[in-house]
DSSP file (Angstrom, degrees, kcal/mol; ACC not computed):
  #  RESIDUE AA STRUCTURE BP1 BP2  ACC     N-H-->O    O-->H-N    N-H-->O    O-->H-N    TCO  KAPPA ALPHA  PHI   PSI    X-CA   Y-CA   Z-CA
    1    1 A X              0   0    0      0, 0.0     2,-0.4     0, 0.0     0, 0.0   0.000 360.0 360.0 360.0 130.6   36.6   35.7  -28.2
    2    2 A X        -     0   0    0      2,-0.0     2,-0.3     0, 0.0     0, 0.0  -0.906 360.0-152.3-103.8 124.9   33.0   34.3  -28.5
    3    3 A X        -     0   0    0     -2,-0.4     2,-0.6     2,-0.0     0, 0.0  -0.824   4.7-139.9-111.3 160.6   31.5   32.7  -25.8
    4    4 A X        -     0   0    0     -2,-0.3     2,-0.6     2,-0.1    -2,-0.0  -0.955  23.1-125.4-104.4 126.4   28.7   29.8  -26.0
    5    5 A X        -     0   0    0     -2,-0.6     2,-0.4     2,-0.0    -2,-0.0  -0.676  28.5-169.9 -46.5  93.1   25.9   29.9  -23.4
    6    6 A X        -     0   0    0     -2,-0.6     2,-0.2     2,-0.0    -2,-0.1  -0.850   7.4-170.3 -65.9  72.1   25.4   26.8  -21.5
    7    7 A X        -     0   0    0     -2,-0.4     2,-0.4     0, 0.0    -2,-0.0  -0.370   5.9-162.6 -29.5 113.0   22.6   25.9  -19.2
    8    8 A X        -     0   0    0     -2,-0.2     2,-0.3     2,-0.0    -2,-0.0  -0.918  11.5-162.9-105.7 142.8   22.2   22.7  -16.7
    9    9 A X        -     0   0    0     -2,-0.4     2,-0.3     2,-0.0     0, 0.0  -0.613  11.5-149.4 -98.8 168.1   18.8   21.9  -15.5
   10   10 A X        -     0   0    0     -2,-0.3     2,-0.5     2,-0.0    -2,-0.0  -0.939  26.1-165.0-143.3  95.0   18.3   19.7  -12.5
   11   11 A X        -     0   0    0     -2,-0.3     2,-0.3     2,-0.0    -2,-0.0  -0.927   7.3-156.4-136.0 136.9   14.8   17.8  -13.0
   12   12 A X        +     0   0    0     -2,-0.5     2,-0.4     2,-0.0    -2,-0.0  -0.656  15.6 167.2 -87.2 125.8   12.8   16.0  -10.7
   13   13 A X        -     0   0    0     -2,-0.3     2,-0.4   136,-0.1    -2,-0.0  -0.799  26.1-142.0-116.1 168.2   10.2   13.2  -11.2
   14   14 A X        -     0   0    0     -2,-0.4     2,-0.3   116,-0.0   116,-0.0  -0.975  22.5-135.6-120.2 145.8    8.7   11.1   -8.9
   15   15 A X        -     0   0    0     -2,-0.4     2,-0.9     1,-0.1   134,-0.3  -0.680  20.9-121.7 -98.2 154.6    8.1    7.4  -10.3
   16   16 A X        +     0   0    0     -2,-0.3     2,-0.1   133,-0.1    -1,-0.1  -0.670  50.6 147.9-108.7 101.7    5.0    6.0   -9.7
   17   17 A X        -     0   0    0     -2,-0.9    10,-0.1     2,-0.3     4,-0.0  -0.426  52.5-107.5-116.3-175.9    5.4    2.8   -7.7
   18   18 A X  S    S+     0   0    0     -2,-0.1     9,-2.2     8,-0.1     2,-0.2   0.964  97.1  14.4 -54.2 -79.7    3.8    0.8   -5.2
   19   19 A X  B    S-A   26   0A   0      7,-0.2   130,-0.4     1,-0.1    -2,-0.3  -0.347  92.9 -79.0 -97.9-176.5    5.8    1.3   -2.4
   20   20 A X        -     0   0    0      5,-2.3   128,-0.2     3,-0.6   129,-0.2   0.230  47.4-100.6 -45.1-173.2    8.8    4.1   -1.3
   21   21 A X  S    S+     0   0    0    126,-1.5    32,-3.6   127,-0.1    36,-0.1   0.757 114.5  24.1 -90.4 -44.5   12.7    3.9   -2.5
   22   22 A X  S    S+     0   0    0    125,-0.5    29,-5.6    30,-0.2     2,-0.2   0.729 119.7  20.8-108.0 -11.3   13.8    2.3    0.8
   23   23 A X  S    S-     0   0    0    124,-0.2    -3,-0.6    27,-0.2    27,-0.1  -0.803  78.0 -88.5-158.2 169.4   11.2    0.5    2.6
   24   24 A X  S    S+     0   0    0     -2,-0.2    15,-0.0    -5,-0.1     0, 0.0   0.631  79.5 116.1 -69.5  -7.2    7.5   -1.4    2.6
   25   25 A X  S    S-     0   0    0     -6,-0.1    -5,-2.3     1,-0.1     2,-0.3  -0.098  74.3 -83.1 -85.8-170.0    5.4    1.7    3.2
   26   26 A X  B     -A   19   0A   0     -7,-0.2     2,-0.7    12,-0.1    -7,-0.2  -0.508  24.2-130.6 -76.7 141.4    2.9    3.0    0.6
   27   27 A X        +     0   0    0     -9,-2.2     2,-0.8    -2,-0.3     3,-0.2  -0.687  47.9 153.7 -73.8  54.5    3.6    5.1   -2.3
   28   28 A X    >   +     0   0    0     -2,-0.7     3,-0.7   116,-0.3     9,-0.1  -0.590  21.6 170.4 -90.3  58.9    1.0    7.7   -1.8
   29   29 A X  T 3  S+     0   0    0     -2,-0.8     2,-1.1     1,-0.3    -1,-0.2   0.970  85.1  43.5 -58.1 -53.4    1.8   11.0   -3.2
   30   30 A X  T 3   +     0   0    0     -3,-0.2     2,-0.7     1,-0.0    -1,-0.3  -0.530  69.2 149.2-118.7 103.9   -1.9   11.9   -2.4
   31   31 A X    <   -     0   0    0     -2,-1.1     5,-0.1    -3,-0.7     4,-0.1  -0.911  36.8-153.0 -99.5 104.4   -2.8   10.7    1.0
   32   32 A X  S    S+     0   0    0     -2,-0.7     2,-0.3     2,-0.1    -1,-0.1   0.808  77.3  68.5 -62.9 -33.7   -5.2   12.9    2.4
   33   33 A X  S >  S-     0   0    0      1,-0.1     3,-0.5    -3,-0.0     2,-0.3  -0.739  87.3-125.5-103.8 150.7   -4.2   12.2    6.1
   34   34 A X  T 3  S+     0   0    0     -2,-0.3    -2,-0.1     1,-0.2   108,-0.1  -0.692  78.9   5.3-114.4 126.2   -0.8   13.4    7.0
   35   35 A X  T 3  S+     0   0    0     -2,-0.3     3,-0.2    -4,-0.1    -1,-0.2   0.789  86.7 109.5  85.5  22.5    1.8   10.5    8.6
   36   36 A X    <   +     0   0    0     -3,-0.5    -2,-0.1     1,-0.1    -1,-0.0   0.658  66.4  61.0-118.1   5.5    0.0    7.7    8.3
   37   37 A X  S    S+     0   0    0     -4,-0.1     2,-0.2   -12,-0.1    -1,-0.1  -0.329  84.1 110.4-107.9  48.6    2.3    6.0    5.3
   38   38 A X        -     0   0    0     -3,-0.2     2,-0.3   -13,-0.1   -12,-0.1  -0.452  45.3-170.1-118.8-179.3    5.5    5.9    7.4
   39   39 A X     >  -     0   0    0     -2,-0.2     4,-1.0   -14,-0.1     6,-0.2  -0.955  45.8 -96.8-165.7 165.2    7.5    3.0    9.0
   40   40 A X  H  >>S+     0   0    0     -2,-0.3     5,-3.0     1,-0.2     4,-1.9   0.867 122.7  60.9 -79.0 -17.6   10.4    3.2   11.5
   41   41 A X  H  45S+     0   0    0      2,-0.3    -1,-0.2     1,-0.2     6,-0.0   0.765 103.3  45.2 -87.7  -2.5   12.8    2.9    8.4
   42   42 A X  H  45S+     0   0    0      1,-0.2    -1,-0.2    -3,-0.1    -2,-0.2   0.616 112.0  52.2 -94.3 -10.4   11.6    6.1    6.7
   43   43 A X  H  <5S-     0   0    0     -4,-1.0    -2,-0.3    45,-0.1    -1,-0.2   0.707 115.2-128.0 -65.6 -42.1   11.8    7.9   10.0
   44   44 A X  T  <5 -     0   0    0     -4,-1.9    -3,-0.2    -5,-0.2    -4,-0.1   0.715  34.2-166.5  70.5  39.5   15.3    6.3   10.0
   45   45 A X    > < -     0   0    0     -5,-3.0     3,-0.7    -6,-0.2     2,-0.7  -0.283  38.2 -90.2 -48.0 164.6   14.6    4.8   13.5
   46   46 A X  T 3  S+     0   0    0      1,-0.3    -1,-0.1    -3,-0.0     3,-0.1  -0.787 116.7  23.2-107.9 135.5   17.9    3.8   14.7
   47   47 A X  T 3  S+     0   0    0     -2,-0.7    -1,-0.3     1,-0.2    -6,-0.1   0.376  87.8 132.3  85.0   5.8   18.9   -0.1   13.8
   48   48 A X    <   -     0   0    0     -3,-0.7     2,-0.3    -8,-0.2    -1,-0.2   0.100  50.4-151.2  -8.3 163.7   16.1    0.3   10.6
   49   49 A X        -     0   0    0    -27,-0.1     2,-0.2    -3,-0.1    -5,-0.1  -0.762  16.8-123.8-152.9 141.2   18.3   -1.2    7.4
   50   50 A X        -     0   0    0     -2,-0.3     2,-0.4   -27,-0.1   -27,-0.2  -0.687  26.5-160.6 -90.1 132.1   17.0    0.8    3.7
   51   51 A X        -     0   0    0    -29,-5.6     2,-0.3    -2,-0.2    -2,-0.0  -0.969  26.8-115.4-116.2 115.1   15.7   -2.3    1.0
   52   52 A X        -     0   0    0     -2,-0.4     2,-0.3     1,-0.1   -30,-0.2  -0.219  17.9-113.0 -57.5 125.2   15.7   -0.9   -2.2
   53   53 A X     >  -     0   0    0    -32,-3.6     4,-1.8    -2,-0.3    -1,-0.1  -0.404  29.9-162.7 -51.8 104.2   12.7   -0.5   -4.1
   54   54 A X  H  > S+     0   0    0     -2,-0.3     4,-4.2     1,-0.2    -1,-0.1   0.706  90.4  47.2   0.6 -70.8   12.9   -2.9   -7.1
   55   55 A X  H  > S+     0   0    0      2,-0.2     4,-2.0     3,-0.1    -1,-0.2   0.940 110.4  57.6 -85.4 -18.8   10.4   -1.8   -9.3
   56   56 A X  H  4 S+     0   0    0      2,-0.2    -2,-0.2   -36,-0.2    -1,-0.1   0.954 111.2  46.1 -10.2 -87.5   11.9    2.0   -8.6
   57   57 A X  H >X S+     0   0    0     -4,-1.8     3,-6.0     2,-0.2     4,-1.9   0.887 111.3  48.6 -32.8 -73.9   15.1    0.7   -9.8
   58   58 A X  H >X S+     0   0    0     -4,-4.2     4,-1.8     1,-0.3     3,-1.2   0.899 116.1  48.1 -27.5 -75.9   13.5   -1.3  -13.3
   59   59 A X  H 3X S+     0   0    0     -4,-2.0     4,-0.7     1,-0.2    -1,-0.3   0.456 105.8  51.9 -64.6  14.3   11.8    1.8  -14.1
   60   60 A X  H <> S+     0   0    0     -3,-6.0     4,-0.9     2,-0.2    -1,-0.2   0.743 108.3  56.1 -89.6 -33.2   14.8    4.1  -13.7
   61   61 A X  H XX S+     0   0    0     -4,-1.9     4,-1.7    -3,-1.2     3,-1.2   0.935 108.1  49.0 -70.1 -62.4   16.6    1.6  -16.1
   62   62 A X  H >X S+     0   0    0     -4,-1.8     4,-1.6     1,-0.3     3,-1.2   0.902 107.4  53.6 -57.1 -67.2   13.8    2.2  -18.8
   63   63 A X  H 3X S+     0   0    0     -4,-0.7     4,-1.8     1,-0.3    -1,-0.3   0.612 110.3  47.2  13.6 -63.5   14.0    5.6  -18.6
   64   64 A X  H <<>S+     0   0    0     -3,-1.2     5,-1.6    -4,-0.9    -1,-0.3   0.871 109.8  46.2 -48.0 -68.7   17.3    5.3  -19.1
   65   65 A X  H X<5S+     0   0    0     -4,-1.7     3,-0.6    -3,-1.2    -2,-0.2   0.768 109.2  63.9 -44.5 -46.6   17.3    3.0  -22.1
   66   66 A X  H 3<5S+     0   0    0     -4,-1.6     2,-0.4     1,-0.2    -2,-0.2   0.933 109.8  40.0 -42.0 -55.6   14.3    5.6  -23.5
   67   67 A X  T 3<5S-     0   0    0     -4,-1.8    38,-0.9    -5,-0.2    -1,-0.2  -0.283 120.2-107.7-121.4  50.2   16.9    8.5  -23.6
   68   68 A X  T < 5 +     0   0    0     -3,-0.6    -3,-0.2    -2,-0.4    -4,-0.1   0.399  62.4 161.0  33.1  29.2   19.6    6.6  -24.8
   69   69 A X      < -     0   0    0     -5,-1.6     2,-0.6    33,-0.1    35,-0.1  -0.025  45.1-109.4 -43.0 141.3   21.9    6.4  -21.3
   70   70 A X        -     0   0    0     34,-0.0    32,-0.9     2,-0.0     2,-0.3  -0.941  30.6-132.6 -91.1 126.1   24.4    4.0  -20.8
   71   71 A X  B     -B  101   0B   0     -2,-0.6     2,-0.6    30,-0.2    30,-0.2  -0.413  19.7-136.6 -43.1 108.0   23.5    1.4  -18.2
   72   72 A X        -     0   0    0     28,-1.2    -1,-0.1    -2,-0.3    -3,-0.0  -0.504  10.0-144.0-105.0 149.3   25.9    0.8  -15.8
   73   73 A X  S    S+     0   0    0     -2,-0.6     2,-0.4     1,-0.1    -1,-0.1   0.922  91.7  24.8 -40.2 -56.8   27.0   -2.8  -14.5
   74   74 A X        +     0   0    0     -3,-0.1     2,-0.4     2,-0.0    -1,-0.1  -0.866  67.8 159.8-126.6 170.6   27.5   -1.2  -11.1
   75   75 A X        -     0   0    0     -2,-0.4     2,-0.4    23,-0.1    24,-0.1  -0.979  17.3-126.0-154.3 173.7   26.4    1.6   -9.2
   76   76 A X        -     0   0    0     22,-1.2     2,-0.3    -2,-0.4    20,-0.2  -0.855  11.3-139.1-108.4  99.0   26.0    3.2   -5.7
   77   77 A X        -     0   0    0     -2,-0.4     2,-0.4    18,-0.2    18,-0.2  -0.575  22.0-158.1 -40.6 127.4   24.2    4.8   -3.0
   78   78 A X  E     -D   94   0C   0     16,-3.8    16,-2.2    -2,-0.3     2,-1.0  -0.876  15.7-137.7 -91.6 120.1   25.8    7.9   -1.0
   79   79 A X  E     -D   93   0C   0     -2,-0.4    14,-0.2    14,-0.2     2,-0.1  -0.708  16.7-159.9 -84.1  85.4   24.5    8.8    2.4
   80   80 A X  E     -D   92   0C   0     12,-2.2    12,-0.8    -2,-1.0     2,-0.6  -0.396   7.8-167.1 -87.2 131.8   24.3   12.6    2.3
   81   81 A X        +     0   0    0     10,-0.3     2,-0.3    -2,-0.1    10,-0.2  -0.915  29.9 132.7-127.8 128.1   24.3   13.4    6.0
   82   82 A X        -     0   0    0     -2,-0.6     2,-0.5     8,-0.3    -2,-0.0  -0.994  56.6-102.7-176.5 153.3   23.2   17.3    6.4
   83   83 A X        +     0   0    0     -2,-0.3     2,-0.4     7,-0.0     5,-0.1  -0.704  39.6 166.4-103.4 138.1   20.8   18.9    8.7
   84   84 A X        -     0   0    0     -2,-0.5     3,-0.1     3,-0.4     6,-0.1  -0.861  43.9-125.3-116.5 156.4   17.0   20.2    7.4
   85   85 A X  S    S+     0   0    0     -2,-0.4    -1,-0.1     1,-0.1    56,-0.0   0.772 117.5  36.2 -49.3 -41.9   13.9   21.3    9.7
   86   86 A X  S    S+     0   0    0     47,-0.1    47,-0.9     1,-0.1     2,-0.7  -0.048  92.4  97.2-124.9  16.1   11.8   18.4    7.6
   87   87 A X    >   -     0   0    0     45,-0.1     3,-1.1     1,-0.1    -3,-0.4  -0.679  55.2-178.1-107.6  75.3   14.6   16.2    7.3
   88   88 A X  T 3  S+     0   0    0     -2,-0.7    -1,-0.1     1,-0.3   -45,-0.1   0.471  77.5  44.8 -59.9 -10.7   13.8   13.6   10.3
   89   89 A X  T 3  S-     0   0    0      2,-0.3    -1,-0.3    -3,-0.1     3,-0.1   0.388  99.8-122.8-122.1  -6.9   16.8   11.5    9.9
   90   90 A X  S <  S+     0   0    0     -3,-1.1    -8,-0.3    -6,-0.1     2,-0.2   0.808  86.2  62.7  87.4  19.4   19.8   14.0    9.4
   91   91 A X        -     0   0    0    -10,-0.2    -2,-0.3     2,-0.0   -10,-0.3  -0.855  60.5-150.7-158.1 172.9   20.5   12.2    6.0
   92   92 A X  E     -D   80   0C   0    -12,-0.8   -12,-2.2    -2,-0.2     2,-0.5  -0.820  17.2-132.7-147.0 135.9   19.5   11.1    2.5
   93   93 A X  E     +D   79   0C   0    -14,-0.2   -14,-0.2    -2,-0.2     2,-0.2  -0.785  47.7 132.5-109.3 110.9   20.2    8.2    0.2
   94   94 A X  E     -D   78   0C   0    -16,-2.2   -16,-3.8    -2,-0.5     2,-0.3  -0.652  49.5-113.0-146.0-166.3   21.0    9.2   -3.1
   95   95 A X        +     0   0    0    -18,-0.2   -18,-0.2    -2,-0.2     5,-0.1  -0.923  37.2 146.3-147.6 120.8   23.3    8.7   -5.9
   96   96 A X  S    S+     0   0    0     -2,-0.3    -1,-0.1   -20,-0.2   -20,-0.1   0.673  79.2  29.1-110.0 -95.1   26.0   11.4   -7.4
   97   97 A X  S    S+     0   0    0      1,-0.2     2,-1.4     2,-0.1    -2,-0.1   0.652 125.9  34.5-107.7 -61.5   29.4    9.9   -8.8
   98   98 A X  S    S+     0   0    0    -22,-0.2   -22,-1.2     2,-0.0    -1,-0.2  -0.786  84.4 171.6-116.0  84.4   28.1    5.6  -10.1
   99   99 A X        -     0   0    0     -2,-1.4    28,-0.1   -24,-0.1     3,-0.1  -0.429  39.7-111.9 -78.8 178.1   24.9    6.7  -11.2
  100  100 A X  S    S+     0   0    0     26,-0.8   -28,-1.2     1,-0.3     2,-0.3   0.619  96.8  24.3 -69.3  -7.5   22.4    4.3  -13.1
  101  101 A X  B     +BC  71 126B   0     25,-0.5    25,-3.4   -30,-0.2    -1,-0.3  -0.968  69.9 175.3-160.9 146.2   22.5    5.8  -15.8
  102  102 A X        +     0   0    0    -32,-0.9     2,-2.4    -2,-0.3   -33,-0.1   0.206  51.3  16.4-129.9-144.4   24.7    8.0  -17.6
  103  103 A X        +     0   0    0    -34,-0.1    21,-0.2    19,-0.1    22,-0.1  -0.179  69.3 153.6  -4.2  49.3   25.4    9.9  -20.7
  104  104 A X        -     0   0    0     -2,-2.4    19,-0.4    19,-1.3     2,-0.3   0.158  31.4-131.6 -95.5-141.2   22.1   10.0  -22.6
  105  105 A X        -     0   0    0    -38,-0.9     2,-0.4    17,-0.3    17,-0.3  -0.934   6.1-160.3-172.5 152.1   20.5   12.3  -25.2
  106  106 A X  E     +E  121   0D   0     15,-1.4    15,-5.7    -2,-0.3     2,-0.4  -0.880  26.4 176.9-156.0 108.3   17.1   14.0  -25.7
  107  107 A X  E     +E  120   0D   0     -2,-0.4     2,-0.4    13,-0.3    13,-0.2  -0.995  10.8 140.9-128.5 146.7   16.4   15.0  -28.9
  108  108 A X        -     0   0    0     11,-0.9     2,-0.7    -2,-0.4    11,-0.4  -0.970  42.7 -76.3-151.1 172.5   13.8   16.5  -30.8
  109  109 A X        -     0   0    0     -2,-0.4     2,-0.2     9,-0.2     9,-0.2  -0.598  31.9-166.9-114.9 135.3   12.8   18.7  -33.5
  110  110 A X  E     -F  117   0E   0      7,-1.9     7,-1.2    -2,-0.7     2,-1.0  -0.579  37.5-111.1-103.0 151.2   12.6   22.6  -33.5
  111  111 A X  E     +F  116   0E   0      5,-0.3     5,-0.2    -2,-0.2     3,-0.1  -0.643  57.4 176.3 -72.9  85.0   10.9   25.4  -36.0
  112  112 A X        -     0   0    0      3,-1.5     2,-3.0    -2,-1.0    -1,-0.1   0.239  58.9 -42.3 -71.2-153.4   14.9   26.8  -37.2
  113  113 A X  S    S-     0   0    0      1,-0.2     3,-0.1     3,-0.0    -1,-0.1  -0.503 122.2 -37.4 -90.1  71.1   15.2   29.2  -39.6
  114  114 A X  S    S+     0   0    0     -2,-3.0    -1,-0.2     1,-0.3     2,-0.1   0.248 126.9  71.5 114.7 -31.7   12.6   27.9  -41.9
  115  115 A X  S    S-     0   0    0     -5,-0.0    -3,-1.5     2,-0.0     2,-0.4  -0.243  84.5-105.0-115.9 172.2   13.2   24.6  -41.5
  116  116 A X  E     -F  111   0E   0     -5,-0.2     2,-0.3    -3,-0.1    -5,-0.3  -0.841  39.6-178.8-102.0  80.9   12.9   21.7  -38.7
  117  117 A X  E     -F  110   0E   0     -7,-1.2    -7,-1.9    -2,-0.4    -9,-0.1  -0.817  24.8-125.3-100.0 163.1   16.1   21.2  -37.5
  118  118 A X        -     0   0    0     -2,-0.3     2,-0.3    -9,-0.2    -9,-0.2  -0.323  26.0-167.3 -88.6 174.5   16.6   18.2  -34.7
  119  119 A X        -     0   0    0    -11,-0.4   -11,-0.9     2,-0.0     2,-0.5  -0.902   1.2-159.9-146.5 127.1   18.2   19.6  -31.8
  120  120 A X  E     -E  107   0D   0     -2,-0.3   -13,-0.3   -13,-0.2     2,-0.3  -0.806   2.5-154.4-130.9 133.9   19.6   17.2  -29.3
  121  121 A X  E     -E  106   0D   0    -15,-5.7   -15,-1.4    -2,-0.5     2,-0.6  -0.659  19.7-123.7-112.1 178.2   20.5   17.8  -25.4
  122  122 A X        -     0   0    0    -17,-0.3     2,-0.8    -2,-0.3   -17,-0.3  -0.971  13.2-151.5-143.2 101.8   23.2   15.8  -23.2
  123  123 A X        -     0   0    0     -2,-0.6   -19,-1.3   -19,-0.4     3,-0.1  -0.875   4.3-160.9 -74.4 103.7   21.8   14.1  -20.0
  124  124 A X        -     0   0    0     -2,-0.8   -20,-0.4   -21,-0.2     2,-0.3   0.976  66.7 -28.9 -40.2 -89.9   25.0   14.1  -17.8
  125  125 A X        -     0   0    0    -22,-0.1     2,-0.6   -56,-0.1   -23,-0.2  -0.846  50.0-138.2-137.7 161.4   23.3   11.2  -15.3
  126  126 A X  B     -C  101   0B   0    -25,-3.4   -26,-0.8    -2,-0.3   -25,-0.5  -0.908  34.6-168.2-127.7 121.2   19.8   10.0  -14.1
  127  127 A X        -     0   0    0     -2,-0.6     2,-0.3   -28,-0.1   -28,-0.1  -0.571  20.5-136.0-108.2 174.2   19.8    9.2  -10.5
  128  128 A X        +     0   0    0     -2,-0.3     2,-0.2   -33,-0.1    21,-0.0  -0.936  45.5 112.0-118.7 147.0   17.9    7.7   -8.1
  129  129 A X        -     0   0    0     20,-0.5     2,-0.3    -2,-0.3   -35,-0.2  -0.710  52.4-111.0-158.0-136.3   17.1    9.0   -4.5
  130  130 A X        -     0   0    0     -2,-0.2    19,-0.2   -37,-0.1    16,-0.1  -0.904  26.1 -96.6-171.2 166.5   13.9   10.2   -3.0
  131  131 A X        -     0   0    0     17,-0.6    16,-1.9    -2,-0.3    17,-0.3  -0.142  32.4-115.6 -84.3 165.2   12.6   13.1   -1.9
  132  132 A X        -     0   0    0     14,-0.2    16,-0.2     1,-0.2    -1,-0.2  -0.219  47.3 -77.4 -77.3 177.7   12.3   14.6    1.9
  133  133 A X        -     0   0    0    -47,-0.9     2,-0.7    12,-0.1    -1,-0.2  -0.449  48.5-112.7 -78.2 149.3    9.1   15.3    3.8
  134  134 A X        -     0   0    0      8,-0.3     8,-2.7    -2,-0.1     2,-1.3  -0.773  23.1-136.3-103.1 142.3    7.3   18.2    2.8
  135  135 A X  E     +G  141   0F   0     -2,-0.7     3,-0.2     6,-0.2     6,-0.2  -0.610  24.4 174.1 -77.5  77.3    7.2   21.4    5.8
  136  136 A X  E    S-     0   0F   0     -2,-1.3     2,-0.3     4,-0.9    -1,-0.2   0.998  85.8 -10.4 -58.7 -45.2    3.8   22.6    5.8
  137  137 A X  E >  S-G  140   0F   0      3,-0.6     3,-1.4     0, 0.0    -1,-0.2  -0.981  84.1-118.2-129.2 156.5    4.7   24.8    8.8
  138  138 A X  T 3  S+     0   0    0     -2,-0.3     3,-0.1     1,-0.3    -2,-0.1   0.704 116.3  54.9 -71.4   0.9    8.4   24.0   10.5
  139  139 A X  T 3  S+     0   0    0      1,-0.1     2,-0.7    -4,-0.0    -1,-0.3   0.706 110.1  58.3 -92.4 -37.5    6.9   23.0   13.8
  140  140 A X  E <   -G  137   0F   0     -3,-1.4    -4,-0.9     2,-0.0    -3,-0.6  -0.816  69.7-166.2-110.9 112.5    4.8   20.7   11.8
  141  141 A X  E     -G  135   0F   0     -2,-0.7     2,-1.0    -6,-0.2    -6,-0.2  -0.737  17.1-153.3-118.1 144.6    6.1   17.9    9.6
  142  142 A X    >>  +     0   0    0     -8,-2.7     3,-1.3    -2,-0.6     4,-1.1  -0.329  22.2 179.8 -81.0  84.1    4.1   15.6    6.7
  143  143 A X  G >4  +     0   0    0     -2,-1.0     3,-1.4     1,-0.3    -1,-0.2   0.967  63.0  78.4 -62.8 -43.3    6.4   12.6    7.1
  144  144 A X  G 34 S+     0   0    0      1,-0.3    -1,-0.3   -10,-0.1  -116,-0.3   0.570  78.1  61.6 -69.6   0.8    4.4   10.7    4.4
  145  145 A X  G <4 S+     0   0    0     -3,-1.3     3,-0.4   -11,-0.1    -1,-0.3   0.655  86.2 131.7 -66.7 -36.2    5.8   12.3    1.3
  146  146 A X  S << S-     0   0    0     -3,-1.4   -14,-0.2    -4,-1.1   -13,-0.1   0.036  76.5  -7.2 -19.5 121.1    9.1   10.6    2.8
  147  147 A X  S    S+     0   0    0    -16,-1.9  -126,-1.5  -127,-0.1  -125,-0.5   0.861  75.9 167.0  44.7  62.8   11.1    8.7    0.5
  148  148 A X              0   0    0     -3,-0.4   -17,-0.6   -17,-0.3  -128,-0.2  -0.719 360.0 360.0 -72.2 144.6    8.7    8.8   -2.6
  149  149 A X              0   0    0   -130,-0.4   -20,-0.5  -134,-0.3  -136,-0.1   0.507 360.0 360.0 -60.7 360.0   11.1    7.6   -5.2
């Protein structure tokens, strides 16, 4: 019996938009002052409602299209509800099972045995969520990384 070696990666980008995934505030990855690109719905105040970021979406769809995904007519948000120290609202809005994209491909070409041969890898799904606040110390939290997309 021969077995084949398989490998999943998990990789994270951040898109670079104007605003957050859920809400109006600024899309500041480097905001030198800490908290000041928040809103009561990225604190997840309570009666807050998430609007999805638009251009988020569009550019998750090219992406998509790029690495040859199918696009699907619908999809979801999940409300993963689970507890962090930097996780101020005890949940996150993400997307497992009706992603936006599905089944794509990445290929390119490698130095073989001599040769160029292409070599092509299988994107399961590309989803959209956004990221948590980052914990400089756990007493202390940067709340403006919140929901980058």
């Amino acid at each position: 019996m021969s077995y084949e070696p398989t490998i999943g990666l998990e990789i994270h980008v951040e898109l670079k938009t104007r605003t957050k995934m859920f809400c109006d505030s600024l899309n500041d990855p480097d905001e030198k002052h800490p908290n000041i690109n928040v809103c009561p719905v990225c604190m997840g105040h309570p009666g807050t409602l998430p609007v999805i970021n638009q251009e988020a979406i569009h550019k998750l769809i090219r992406v998509g299209l790029a690495l040859n995904c199918q696009v699907a007519e619908f999809s979801k948000f999940d409300r993963k509800n689970y507890f962090y120290p930097d996780l101020p609202k005890g949940y996150q809005i993400s997307q497992y099972d009706l992603p936006l994209c599905k089944d794509g491909k990445l290929g390119f070409r490698v130095q073989g045995s001599g040769k160029l041969e292409l070599r092509e890898y299988i994107l399961k799904r590309i989803r959209a969520d956004y990221c948590i606040p980052r914990a400089l110390i756990i007493r202390w939290l940067i709340l403006t990384a919140l929901e980058y997309p």
